[in-house]
C-alpha positions as CSV (number, residue, x, y, z in Angstrom):
1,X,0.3,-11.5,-12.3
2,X,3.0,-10.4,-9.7
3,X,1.5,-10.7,-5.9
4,X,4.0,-9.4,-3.5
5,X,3.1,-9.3,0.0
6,X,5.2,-6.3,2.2
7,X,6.6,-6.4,6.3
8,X,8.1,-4.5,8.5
9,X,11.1,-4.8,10.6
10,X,12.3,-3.7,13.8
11,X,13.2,-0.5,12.8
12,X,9.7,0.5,10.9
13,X,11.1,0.0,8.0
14,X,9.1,-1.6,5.2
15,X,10.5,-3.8,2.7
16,X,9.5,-6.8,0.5
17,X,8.4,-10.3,2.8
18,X,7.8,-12.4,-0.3
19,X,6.8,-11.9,-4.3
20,X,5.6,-14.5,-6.6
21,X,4.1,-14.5,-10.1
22,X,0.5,-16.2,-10.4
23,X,-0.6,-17.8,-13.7
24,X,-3.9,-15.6,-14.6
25,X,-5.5,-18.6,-16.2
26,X,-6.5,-20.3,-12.9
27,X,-7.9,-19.2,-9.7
28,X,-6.2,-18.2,-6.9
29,X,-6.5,-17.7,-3.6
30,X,-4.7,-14.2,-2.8
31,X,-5.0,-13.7,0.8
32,X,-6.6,-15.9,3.6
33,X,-7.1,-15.9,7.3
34,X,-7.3,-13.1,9.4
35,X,-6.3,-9.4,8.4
36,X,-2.8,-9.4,8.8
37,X,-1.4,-8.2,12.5
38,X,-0.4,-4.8,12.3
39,X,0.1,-3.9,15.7
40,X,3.3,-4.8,16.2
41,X,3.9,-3.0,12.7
42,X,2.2,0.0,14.4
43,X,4.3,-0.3,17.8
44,X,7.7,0.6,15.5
45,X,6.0,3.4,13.8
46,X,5.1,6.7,15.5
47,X,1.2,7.2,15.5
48,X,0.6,10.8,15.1
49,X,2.9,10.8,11.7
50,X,0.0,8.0,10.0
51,X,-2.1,9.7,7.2
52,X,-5.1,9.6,9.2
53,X,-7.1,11.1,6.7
54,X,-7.9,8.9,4.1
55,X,-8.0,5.4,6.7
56,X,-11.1,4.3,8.2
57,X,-12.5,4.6,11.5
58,X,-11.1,1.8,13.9
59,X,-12.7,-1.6,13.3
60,X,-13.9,-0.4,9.2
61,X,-12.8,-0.8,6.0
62,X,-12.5,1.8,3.1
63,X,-12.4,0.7,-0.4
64,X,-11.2,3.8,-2.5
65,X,-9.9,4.3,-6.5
66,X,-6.5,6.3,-6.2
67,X,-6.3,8.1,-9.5
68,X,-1.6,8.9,-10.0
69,X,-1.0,11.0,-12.9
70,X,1.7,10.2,-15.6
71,X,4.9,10.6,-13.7
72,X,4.0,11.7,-10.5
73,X,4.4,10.9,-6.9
74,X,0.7,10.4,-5.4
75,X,-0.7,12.7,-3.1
76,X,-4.2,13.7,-2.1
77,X,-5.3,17.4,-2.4
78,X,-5.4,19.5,0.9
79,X,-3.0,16.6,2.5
80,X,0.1,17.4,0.6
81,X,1.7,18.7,4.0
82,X,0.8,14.6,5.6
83,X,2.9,13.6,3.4
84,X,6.8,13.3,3.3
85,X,8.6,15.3,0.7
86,X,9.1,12.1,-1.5
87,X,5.6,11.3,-0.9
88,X,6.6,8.2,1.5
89,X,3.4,7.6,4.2
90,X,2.0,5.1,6.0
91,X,-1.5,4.4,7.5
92,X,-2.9,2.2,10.6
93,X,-4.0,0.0,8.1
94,X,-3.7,-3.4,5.7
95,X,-4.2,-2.4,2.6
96,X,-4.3,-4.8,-0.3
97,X,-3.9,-2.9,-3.4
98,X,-4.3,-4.0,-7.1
99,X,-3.4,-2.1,-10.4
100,X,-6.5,-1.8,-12.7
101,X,-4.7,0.4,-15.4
102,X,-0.9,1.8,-16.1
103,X,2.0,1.1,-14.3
104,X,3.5,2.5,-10.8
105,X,6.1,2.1,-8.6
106,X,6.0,1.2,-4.9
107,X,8.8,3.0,-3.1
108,X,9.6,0.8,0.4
109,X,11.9,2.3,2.7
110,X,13.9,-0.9,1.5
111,X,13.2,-1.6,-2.2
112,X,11.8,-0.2,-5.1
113,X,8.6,-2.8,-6.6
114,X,7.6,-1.9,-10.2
115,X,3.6,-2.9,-10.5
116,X,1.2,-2.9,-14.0
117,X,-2.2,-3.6,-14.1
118,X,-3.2,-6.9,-13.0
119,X,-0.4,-6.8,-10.1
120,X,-1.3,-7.1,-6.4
121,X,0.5,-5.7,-3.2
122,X,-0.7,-6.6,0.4
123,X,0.9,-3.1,3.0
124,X,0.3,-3.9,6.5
125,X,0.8,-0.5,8.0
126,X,4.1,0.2,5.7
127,X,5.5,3.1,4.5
128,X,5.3,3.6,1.2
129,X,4.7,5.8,-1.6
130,X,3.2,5.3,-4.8
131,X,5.3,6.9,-8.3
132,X,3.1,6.5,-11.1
133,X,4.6,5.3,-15.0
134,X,4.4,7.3,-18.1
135,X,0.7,6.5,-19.0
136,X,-0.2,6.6,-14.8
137,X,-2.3,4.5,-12.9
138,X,-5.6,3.1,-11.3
139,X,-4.9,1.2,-7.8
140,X,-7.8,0.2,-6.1
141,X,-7.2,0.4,-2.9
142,X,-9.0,-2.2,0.1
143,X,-8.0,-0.8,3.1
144,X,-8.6,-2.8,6.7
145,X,-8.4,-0.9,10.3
146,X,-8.3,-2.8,13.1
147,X,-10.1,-2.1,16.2
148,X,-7.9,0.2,18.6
């Protein structure tokens, strides 16, 4: 299992903070402590341009399936126009993310990181966007809002 945690720097750009491979045969302990700060992610970012539409109201959480089709860049129907033309976005959110099924890419501004099922990435308000492999994919996707 690959677990690879994302930042961003000082210019808003998001790239890769740390990866590691986990042994599936023994628990593990993906994520602890506080949500991750994302305010100072937020503070590099410009707020009107996050893809307010699918986070949660300040101070919730959403927990959603996103369902990428073989060989495509993820999008949402009606919110095409949120997103960039290479389907780069960011929300006011941590997300963690895991891959139930297929494989995907997660474009950074900085790197690409190719994910398969059983794979976990932790976005703390990065950009991103999500390019799904030949068979596509299931992300589940946990996503965390801090209060305003």
């Amino acid at each position: 299992m690959k677990l690879v945690m994302v930042g961003v720097d000082e210019k808003g750009r998001s790239f890769v903070r740390s990866e590691s491979s986990l042994s599936v045969d023994e628990p593990h302990t993906l994520w602890f402590g506080g949500v991750p700060s994302i305010r100072s992610a937020l503070a590099r970012l410009d707020p009107g341009a996050a893809l307010s539409g699918i986070e949660p109201e300040a101070g919730d959480i959403r927990w959603r399936l996103a369902v990428v089709e073989a060989g495509a860049v993820a999008s949402l129907p009606e919110m095409e126009d949120a997103f960039d033309d290479d389907g780069m976005h960011y929300t006011r959110t941590a997300d963690f993310d895991f891959v139930v099924a297929g494989e995907v890419v997660c474009r950074l501004d900085t790197a690409d990181i190719e994910l398969a099922a059983g794979d976990a990435i932790v976005l703390p308000a990065a950009r991103h966007a999500w390019i799904a492999g030949e068979v596509g994919a299931r992300i589940l996707c946990f996503m965390v809002r801090p209060h305003d």
